[in-house]
Kinemage of the C-alpha trace (Angstrom):
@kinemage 1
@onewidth
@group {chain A} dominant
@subgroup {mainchain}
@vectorlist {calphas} color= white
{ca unk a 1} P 53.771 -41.770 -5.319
{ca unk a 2} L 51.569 -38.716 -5.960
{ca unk a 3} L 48.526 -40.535 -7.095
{ca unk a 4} L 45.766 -38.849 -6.057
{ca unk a 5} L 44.665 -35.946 -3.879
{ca unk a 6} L 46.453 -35.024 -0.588
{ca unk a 7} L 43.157 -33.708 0.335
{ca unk a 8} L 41.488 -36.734 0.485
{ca unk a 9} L 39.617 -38.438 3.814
{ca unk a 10} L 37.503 -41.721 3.873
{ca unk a 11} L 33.931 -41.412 3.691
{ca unk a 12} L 31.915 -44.082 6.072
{ca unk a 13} L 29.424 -44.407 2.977
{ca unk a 14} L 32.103 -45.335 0.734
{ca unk a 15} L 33.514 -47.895 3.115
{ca unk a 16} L 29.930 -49.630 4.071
{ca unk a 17} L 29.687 -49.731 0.116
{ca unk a 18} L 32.927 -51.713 0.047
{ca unk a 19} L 31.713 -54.386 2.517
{ca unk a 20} L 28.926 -54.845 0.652
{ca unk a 21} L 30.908 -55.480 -2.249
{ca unk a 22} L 33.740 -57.559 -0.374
{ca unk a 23} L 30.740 -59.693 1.285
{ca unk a 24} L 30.503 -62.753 -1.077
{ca unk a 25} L 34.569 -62.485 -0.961
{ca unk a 26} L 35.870 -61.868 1.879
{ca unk a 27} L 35.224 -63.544 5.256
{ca unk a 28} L 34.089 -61.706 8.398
{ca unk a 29} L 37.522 -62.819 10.348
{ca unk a 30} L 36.989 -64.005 13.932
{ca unk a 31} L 37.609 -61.132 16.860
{ca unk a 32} L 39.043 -63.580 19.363
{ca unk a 33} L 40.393 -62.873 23.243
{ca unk a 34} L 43.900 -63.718 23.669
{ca unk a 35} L 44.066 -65.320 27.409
{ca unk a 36} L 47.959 -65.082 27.234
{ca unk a 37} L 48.009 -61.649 26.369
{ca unk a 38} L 45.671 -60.397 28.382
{ca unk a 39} L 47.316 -62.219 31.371
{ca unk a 40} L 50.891 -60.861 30.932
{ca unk a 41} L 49.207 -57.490 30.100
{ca unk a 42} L 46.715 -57.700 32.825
{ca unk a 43} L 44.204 -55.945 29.802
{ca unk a 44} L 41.677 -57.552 27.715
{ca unk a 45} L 43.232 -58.443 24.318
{ca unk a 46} L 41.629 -59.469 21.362
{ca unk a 47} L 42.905 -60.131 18.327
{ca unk a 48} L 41.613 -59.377 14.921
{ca unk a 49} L 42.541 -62.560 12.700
{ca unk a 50} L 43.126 -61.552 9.117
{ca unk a 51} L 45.485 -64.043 9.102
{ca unk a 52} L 42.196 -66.617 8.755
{ca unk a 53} L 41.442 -65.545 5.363
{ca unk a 54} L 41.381 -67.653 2.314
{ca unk a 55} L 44.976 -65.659 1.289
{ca unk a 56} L 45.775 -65.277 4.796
{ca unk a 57} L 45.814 -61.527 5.097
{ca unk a 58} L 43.904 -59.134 4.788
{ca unk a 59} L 45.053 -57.648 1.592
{ca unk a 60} L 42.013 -59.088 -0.269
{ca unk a 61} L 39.575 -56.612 1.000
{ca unk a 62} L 41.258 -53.506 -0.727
{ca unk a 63} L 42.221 -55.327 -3.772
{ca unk a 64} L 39.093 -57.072 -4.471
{ca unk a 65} L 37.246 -53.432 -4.063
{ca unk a 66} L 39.802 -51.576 -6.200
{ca unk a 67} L 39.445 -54.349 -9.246
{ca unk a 68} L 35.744 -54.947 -8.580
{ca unk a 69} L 35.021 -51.106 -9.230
{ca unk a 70} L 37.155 -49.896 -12.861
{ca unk a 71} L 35.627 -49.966 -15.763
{ca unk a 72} L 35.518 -52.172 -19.122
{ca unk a 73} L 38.199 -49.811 -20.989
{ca unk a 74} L 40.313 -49.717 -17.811
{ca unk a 75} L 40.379 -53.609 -17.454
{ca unk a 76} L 40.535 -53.958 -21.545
{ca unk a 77} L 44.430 -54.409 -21.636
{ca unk a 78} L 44.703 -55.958 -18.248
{ca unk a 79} L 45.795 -54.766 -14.812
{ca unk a 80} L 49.697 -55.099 -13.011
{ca unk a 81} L 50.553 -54.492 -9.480
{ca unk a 82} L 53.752 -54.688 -7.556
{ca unk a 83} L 53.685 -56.207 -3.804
{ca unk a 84} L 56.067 -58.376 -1.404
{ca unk a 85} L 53.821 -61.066 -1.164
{ca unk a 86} L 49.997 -60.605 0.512
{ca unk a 87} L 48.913 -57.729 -1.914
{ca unk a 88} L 49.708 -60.343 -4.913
{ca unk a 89} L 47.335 -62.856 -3.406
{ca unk a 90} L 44.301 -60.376 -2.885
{ca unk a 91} L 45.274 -59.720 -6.510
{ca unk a 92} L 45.492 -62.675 -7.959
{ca unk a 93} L 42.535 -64.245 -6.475
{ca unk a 94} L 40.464 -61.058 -7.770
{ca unk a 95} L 42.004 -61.978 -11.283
{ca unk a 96} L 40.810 -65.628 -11.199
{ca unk a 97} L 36.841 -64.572 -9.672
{ca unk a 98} L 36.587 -62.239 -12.096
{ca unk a 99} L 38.168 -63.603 -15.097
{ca unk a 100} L 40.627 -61.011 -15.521
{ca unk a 101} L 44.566 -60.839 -16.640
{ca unk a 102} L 46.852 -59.293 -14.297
{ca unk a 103} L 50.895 -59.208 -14.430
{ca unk a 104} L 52.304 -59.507 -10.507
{ca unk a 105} L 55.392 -57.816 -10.016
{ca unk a 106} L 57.372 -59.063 -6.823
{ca unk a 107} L 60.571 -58.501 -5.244
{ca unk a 108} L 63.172 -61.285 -6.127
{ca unk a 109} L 63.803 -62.141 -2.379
{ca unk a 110} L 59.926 -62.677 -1.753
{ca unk a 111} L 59.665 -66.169 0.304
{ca unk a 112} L 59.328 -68.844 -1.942
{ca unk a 113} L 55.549 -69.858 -0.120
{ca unk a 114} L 54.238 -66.456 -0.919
{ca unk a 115} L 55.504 -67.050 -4.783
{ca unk a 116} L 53.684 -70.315 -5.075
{ca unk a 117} L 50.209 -69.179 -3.198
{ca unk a 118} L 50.342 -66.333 -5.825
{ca unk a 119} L 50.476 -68.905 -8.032
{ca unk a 120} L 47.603 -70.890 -6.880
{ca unk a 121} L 45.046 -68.230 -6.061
{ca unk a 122} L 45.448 -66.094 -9.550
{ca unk a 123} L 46.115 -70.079 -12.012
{ca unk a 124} L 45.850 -68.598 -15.712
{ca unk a 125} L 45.004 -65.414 -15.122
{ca unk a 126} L 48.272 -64.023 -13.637
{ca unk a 127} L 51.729 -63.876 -15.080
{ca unk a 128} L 54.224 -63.328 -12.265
{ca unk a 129} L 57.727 -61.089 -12.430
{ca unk a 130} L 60.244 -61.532 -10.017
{ca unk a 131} L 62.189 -58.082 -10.232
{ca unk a 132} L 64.860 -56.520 -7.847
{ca unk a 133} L 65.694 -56.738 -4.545
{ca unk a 134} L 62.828 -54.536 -2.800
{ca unk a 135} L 59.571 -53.525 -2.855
{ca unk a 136} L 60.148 -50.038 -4.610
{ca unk a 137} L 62.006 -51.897 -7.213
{ca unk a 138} L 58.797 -54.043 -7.637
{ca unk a 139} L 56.974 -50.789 -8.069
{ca unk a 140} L 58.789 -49.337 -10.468
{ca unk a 141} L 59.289 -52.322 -12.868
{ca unk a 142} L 55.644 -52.517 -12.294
{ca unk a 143} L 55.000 -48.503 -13.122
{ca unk a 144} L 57.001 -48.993 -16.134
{ca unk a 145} L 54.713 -51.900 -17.396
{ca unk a 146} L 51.620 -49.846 -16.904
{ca unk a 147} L 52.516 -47.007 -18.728
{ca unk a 148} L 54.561 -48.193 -21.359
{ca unk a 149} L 51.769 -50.660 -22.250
{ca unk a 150} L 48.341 -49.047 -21.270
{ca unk a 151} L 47.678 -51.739 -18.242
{ca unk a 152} L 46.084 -50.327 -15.159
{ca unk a 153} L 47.699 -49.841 -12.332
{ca unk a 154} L 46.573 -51.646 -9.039
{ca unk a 155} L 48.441 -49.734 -6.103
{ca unk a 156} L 49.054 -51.772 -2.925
{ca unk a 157} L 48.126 -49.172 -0.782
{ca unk a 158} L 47.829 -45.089 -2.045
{ca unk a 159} L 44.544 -45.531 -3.688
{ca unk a 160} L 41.034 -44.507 -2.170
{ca unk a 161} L 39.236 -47.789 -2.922
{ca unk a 162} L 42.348 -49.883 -1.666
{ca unk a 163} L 41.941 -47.940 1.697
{ca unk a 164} L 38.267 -48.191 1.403
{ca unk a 165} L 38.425 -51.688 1.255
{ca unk a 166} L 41.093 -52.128 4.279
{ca unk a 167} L 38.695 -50.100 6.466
{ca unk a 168} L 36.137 -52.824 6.616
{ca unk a 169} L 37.749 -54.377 8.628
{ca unk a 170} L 37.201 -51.447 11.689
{ca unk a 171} L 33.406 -52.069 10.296
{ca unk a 172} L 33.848 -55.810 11.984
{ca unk a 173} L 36.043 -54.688 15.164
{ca unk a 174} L 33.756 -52.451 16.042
{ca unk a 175} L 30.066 -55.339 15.065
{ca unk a 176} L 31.824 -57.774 17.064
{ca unk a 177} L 32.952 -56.059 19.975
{ca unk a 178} L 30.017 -54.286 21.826
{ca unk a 179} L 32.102 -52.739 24.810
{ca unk a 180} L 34.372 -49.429 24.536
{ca unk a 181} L 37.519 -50.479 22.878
{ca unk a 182} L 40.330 -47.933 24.683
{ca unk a 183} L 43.599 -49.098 21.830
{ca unk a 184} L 43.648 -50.565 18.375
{ca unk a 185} L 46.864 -51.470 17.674
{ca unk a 186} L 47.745 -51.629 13.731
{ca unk a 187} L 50.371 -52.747 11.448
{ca unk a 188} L 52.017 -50.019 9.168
{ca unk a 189} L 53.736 -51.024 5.715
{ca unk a 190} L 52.113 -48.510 2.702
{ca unk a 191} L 49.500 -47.014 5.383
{ca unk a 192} L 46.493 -48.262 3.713
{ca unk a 193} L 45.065 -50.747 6.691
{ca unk a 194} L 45.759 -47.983 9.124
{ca unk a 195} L 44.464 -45.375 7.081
{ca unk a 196} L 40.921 -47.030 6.272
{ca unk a 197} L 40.633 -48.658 9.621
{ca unk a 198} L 41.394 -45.254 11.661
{ca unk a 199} L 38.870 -43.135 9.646
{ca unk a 200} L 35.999 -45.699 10.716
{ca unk a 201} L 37.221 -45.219 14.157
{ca unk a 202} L 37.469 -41.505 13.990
{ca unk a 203} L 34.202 -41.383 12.774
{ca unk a 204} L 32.133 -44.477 14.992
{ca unk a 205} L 34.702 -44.706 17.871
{ca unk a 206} L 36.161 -41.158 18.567
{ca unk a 207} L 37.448 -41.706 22.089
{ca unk a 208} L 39.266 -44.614 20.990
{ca unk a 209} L 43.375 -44.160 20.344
{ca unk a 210} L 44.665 -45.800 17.349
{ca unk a 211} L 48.400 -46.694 17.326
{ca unk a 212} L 50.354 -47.517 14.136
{ca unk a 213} L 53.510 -50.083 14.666
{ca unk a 214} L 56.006 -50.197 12.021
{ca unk a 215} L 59.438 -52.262 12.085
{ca unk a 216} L 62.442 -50.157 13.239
{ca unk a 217} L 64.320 -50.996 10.301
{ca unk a 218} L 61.712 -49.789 8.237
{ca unk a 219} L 60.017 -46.680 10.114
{ca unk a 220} L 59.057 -45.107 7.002
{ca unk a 221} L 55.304 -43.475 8.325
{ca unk a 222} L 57.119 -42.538 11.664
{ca unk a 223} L 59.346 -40.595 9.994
{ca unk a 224} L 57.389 -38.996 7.653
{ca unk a 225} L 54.875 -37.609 10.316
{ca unk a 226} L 57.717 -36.758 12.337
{ca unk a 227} L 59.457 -34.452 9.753
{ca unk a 228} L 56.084 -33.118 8.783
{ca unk a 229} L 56.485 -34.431 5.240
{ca unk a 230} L 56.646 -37.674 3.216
{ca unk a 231} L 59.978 -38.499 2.600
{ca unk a 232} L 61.618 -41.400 0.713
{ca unk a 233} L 63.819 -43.301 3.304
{ca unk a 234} L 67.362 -44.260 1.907
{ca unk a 235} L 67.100 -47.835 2.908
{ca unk a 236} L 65.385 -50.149 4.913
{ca unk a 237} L 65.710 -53.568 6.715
{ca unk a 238} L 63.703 -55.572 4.313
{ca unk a 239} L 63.099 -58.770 7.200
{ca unk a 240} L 59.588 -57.838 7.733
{ca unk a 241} L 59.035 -58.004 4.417
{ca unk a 242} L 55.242 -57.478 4.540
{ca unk a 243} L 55.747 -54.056 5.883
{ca unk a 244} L 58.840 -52.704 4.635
{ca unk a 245} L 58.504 -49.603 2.476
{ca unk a 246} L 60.615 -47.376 1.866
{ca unk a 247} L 58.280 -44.439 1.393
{ca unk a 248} L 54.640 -44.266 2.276
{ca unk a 249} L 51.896 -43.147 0.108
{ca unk a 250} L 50.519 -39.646 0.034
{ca unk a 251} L 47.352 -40.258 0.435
{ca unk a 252} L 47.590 -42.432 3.281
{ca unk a 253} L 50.453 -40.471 4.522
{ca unk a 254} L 47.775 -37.956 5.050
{ca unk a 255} L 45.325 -39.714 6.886
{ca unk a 256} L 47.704 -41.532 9.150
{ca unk a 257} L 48.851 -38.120 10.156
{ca unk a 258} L 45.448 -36.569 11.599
{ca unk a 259} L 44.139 -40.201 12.776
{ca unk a 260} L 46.633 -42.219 14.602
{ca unk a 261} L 46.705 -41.310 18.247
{ca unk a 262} L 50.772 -42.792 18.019
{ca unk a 263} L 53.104 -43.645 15.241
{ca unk a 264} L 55.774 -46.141 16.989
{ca unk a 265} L 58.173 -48.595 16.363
{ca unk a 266} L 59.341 -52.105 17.116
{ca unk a 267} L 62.839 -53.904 16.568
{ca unk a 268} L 62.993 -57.027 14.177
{ca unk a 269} L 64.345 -59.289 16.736
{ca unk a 270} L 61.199 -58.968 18.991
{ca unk a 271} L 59.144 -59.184 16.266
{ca unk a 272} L 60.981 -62.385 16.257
{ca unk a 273} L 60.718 -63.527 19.524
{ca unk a 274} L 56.457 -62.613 19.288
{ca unk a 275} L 56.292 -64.789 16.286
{ca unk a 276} L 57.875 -67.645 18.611
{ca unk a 277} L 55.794 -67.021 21.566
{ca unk a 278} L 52.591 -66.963 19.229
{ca unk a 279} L 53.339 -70.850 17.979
{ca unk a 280} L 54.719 -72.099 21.069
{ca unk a 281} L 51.846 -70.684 23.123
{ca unk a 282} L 48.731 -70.211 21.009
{ca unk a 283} L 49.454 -72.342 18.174
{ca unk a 284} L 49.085 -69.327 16.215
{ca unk a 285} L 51.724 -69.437 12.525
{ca unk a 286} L 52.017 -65.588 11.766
{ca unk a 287} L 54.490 -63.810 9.127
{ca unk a 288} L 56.379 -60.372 10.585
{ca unk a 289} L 54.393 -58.314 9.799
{ca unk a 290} L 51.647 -60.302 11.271
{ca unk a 291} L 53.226 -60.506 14.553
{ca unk a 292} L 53.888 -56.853 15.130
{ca unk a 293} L 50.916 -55.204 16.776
{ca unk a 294} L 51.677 -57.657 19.937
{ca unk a 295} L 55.430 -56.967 19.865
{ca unk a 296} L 54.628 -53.851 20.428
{ca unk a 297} L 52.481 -54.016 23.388
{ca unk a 298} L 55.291 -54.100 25.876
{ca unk a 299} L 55.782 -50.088 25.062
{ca unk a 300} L 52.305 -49.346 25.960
{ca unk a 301} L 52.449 -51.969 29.147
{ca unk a 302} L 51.069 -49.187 31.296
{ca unk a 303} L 48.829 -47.507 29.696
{ca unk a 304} L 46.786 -50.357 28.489
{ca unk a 305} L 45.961 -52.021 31.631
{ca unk a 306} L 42.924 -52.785 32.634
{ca unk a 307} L 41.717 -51.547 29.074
{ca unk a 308} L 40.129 -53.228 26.091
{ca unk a 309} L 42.623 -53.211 23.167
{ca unk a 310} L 42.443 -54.930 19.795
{ca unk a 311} L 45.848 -55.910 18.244
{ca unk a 312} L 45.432 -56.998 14.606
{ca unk a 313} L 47.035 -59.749 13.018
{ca unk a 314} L 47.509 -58.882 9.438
{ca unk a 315} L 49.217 -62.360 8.093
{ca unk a 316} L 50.490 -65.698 8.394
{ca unk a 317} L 52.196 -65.747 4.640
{ca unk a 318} L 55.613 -67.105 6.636
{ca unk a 319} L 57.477 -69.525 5.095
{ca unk a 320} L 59.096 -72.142 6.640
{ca unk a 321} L 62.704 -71.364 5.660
{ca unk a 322} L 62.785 -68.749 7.632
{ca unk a 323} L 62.586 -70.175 11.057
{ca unk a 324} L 66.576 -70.391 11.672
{ca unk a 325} L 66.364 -66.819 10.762
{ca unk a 326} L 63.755 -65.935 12.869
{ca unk a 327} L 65.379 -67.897 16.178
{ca unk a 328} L 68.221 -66.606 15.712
{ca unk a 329} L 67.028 -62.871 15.564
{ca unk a 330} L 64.779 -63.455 18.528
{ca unk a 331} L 67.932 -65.265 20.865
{ca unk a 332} L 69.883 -62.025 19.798
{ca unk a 333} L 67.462 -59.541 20.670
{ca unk a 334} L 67.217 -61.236 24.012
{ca unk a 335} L 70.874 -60.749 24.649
{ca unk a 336} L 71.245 -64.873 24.491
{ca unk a 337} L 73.447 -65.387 21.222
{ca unk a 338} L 76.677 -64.252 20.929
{ca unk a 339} L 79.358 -64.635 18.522
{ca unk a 340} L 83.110 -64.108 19.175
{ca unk a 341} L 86.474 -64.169 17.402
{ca unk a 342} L 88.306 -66.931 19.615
{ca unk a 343} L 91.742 -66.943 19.619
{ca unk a 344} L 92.990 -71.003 20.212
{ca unk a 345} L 96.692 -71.329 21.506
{ca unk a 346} L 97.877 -73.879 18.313
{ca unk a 347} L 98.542 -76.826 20.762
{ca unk a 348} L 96.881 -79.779 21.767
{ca unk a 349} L 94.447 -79.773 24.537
{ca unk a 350} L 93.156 -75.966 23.956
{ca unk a 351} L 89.373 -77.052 22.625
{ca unk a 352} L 88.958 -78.972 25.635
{ca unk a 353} L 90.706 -76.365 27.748
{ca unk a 354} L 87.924 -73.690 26.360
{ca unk a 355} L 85.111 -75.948 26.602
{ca unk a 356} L 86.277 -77.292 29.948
{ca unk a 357} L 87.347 -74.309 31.835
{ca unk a 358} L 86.062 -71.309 30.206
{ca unk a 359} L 82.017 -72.363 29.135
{ca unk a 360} L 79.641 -72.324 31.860
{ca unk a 361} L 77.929 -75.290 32.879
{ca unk a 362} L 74.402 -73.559 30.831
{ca unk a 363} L 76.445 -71.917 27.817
{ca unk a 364} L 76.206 -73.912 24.620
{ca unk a 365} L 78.536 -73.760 21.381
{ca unk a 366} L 76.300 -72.937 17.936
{ca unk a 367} L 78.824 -71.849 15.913
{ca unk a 368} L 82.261 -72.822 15.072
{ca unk a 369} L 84.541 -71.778 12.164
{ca unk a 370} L 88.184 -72.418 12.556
{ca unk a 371} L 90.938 -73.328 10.207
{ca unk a 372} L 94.406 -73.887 11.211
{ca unk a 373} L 96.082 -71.826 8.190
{ca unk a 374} L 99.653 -70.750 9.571
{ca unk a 375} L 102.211 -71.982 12.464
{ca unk a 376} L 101.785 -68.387 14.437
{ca unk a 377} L 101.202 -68.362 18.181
{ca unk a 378} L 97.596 -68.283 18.546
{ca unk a 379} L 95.040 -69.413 15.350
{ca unk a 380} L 91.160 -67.299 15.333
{ca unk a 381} L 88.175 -68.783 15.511
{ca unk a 382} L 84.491 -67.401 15.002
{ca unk a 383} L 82.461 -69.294 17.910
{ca unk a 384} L 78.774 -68.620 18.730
{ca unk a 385} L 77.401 -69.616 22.158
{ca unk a 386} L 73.962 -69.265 23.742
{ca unk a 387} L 73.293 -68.448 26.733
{ca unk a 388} L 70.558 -69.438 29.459
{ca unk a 389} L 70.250 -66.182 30.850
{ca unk a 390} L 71.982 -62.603 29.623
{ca unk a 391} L 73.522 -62.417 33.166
{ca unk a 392} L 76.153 -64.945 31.956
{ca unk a 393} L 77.414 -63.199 29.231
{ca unk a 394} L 79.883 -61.052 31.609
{ca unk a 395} L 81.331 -63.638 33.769
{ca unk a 396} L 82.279 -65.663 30.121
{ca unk a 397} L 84.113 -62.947 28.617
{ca unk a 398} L 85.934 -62.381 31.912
{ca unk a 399} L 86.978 -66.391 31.857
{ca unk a 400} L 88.227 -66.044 28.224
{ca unk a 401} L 90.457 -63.069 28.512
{ca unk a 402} L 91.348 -64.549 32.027
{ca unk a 403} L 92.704 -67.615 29.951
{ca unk a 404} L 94.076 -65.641 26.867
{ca unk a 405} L 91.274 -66.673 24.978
{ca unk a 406} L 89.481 -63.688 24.187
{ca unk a 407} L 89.922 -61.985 20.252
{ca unk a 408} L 86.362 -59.786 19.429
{ca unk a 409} L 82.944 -59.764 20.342
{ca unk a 410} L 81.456 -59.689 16.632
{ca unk a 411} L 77.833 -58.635 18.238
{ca unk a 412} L 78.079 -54.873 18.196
{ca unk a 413} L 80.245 -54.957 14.395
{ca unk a 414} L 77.783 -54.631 11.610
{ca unk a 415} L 80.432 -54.742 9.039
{ca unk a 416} L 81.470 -58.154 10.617
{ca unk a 417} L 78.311 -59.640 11.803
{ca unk a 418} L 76.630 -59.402 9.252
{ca unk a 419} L 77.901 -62.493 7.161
{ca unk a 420} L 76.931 -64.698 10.502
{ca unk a 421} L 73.021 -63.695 10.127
């Protein structure tokens, strides 16, 4: 991804320009307290709501910028792009206000609602390609496109006016918000959000600390600035889909390095768990990636107290076929879902006997797979249960091997699990 420069640093100019430019296009998103946050926090929390934009993210801003500013001979034979979802939109609804074609590459796993809003925003003027199973693979087929047909290339993130146009939106933190602000917390996929938005603050706001969150399955910028280069990671939990690279750019691999004040990351199954405290107690819809500046709040719990600090929500592209998914990630991440290899005596009576004598009063059955195949002593059975509280997960194994139930726990077995998920 050596597109431009290494050398390269946002210019304030060159970002004011871009809000001027994004003005007619682009709304000035609301900077709103959280009073659940800031109460389990005991901080002041605001969040920045990109998720309120016409796409619902805040991708527009640097793809709007970057279309709005090539030339006649660069737009002649149309432009391509490759993104899991949100860069499409700001795409595609470029394409249709300024009457351009564009070809969308996206990853074949992309949620179908993110397909469909592409769709919608770009009409006409966008042909869309499903293509592999990943972002990169996006890229490439994309890369391929462009050169072997003369289109121009839109990147998603590594390109100065796409980070240009991201860092507008520290332009608006900063105009709404006429206190200190001590944290801005900032959602990592590509880098080019966290790279525009920390050179505004680095230049208006020096004192205050910038913190990039990544998914742990996916801690492609963490790495990189940890090994003190930007390496390609071999693979990556693709769940947060909006931020799930598996190699940053180099420009904004740059950047992120001398501005971020932290580079940290936070597991899928809290992310999880945020997005289901963020409906059930602020009515607020998020994607993953959206949610992942406040899952990651709880590692800076002391540090931010008493402070001002600005989580940004970059997205609420989620579709709604996900939600099993994302329960069931969130009730294992809080150590309340388990799944176990049961092993039933093959008499009568032993289902009641297990429900009877060895569940807890709390402890319900999710899951149950069994087959009675052969006439051997004892026939296996995959059960899940959930739990009330974790503190009951000990006593229930102890009860099933008590009563000769017990077979595997299928939790902590990748190879295993992995089909129940």
């Amino acid at each position: 991804m050596n597109i431009e420069s290494k050398t390269y640093y946002p210019k304030l100019k060159d970002i004011q320009k871009a809000a001027i430019t994004l003005k007619e296009v682009v709304a000035v998103t609301p900077l709103f307290p959280n009073h659940t946050c800031s109460v389990e926090y005991e901080a002041n929390i605001l969040l920045k709501r990109e998720d309120l934009q016409q796409v619902r993210s805040y991708k527009i801003r640097g793809a709007y910028n970057k279309i709005n500013s090539l030339s006649k001979q660069e737009l002649s034979n149309g432009i391509v792009c490759a993104s899991a979802g949100n860069h499409a939109q700001g795409v595609a609804l470029a394409c249709s206000k300024k009457k351009i074609y564009g070809t969308i590459f996206m990853p074949a796993p992309t949620p179908k609602q993110k397909v469909e809003q592409v769709k919608m925003f770009g009409g006409e003027f966008v042909d869309i390609q499903l293509s592999g199973d990943t972002f990169d693979d996006a890229y490439n087929a994309a890369k391929y496109v462009s050169d072997s047909l003369g289109k121009t290339f839109v990147h998603p993130f590594n390109d100065k006016k796409i980070i240009e146009g991201q860092g507008t939106v520290g332009l608006e933190i900063i105009d709404q918000f006429e206190k200190f602000i001590d944290y801005v917390f900032v959602p990592v996929g590509g880098g080019g959000l966290a790279s525009g938005l920390s050179s505004v603050f680095k230049i208006m706001s020096p004192g205050t600390k910038v913190i990039g969150v990544e998914p742990e399955g996916a801690p492609s910028m963490k790495t990189a600035i940890g090994k003190g280069k930007n390496i390609k990671l071999p693979s990556i939990d693709k769940f947060v889909d909006g931020a799930a690279v598996q190699q940053v750019g180099d420009l904004t691999y740059e950047i992120c390095k001398k501005n971020l004040a932290d580079m940290i990351t936070v597991p899928e199954g809290k992310v999880c768990q945020t997005i289901l405290d963020m409906y059930n107690k602020d009515a607020i819809v998020v994607e993953p990636a959206g949610a992942l500046t406040l899952a990651a709040l709880d590692q800076y719990r002391d540090k931010i107290k008493g402070k001002n600090v600005v989580c940004l929500i970059s997205g609420s592209n989620n579709d709604i076929t996900r939600t099993a998914e994302i329960k069931e990630r969130a009730l294992l991440f809080k150590g309340l879902k388990h799944y176990f290899i049961i092993r039933f005596p093959q008499r009568a009576g032993a289902l009641k006997e297990f429900v009877m004598d060895v569940l807890g009063e709390n402890d319900d059955i999710t899951f149950f797979e069994y087959s009675k195949k052969t006439n051997r002593e004892n026939g296996p059975a995959v059960v899940g249960v959930e739990l009330e509280k974790i503190e009951d997960l000990n006593p229930l194994i102890e009860r099933m091997k008590k009563r000769n139930f017990y077979g595997e726990y299928l939790n902590d077995k990748p190879n295993l699990f992995e089909f129940l998920i």
